[in-house]
Residue, then its C-alpha position, 0 to 999 in steps of 0.5 A: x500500500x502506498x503511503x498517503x501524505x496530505x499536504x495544506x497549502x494557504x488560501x490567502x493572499x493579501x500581504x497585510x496592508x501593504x496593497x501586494x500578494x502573498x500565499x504559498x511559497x513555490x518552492x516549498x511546494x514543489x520540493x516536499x512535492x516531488x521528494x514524496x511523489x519520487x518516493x511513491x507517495x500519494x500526495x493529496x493537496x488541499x487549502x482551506x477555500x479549496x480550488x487554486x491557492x494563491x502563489x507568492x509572486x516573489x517566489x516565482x520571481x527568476x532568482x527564487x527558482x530551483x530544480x524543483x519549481x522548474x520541474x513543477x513548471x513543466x509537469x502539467x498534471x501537477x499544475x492541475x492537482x494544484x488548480x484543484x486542491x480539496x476543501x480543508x473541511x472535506x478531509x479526514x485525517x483518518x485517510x492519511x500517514x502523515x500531513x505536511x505544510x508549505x509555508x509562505x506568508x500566507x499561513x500566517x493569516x488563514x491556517x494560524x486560526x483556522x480550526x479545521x487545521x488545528x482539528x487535524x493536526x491534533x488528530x494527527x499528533x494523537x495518532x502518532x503521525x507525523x506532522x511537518x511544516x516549514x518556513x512561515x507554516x509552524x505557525x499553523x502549530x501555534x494553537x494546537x494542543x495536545x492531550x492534555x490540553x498543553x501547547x504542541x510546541x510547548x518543550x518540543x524542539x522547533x525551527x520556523x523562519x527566524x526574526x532575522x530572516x523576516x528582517x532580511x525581507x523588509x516584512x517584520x512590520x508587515x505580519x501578524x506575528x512574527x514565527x520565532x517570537x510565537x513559537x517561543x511564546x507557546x513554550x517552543x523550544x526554538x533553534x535556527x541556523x543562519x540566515x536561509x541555511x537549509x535547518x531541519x529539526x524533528x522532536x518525535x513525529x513533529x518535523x519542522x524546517x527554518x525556511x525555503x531551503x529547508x523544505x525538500x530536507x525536511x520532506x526527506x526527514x518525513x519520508x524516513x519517519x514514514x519508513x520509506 
C-alpha cells in the first residue's frame, strides 16, 4: 500500500496592508512535492477555500527558482492537482500517514486560526503521525494542543523562519506575528541556523524546517519517519 501524505497549502493572499500578494511559497511546494511523489507517495493537496491557492509572486520571481519549481513548471498534471486542491473541511485525517505544510506568508493569516487545521493536526499528533511544516507554516502549530490540553510546541524542539530572516525581507512590520517570537511564546523550544541555511529539526513525529531551503530536507526527514 502506498503511503498517503496530505499536504495544506494557504488560501490567502493579501500581504497585510501593504496593497501586494502573498500565499504559498513555490518552492516549498514543489520540493516536499516531488521528494514524496519520487518516493511513491500519494500526495493529496488541499487549502482551506479549496480550488487554486494563491502563489507568492516573489517566489516565482527568476532568482527564487530551483530544480524543483522548474520541474513543477513543466509537469502539467501537477499544475492541475494544484488548480484543484480539496476543501480543508472535506478531509479526514483518518485517510492519511502523515500531513505536511508549505509555508509562505500566507499561513500566517488563514491556517494560524483556522480550526479545521488545528482539528487535524491534533488528530494527527494523537495518532502518532507525523506532522511537518516549514518556513512561515509552524505557525499553523501555534494553537494546537495536545492531550492534555498543553501547547504542541510547548518543550518540543522547533525551527520556523527566524526574526532575522523576516528582517532580511523588509516584512517584520508587515505580519501578524512574527514565527520565532510565537513559537517561543507557546513554550517552543526554538533553534535556527543562519540566515536561509537549509535547518531541519524533528522532536518525535513533529518535523519542522527554518525556511525555503529547508523544505525538500525536511520532506526527506518525513519520508524516513514514514519508513520509506
Amino acid at each position: 500500500m502506498a503511503k498517503k501524505v496530505l499536504m495544506v497549502l494557504t488560501s490567502h493572499d493579501k500581504l497585510g496592508d501593504t496593497g501586494e500578494k502573498t500565499g504559498f511559497w513555490l518552492e516549498e511546494f514543489a520540493a516536499p512535492y516531488y521528494v514524496l511523489k519520487d518516493a511513491g507517495v500519494e500526495v493529496t493537496l488541499a487549502s482551506p477555500k479549496g480550488g487554486q491557492p494563491p502563489l507568492d509572486p516573489k517566489s516565482d520571481s527568476e532568482d527564487a527558482q530551483t530544480d524543483a519549481t522548474r520541474r513543477f513548471k513543466s509537469d502539467e498534471e501537477a499544475q492541475k492537482r494544484l488548480t484543484n486542491t480539496v476543501k480543508l473541511s472535506e478531509v479526514s485525517a483518518d485517510d492519511f500517514d502523515a500531513v505536511f505544510y508549505p509555508g509562505g506568508h500566507g499561513p500566517l493569516w488563514d491556517l494560524h486560526n483556522d480550526e479545521k487545521s488545528i482539528e487535524l493536526i491534533e488528530t494527527f499528533w494523537e495518532s502518532g503521525k507525523p506532522v511537518a511544516a516549514v518556513c512561515h507554516a509552524p505557525t499553523v502549530l501555534l494553537n494546537a494542543k495536545d492531550k492534555d490540553g498543553a501547547p504542541l510546541v510547548r518543550n518540543r524542539k522547533v525551527t520556523g523562519f527566524s526574526n532575522s530572516e523576516e528582517e532580511a525581507v523588509g516584512l517584520s512590520d508587515v505580519v501578524p506575528h512574527l514565527v520565532e517570537d510565537a513559537l517561543k511564546e507557546k513554550g517552543g523550544l526554538y533553534a535556527k541556523a543562519g540566515d536561509f541555511e537549509p535547518f531541519v529539526l524533528e522532536d518525535g513525529h513533529l518535523i519542522t524546517g527554518q525556511n525555503p531551503a529547508s523544505s525538500e530536507p525536511a520532506a526527506k526527514a518525513l519520508l524516513k519517519q514514514l519508513g520509506l
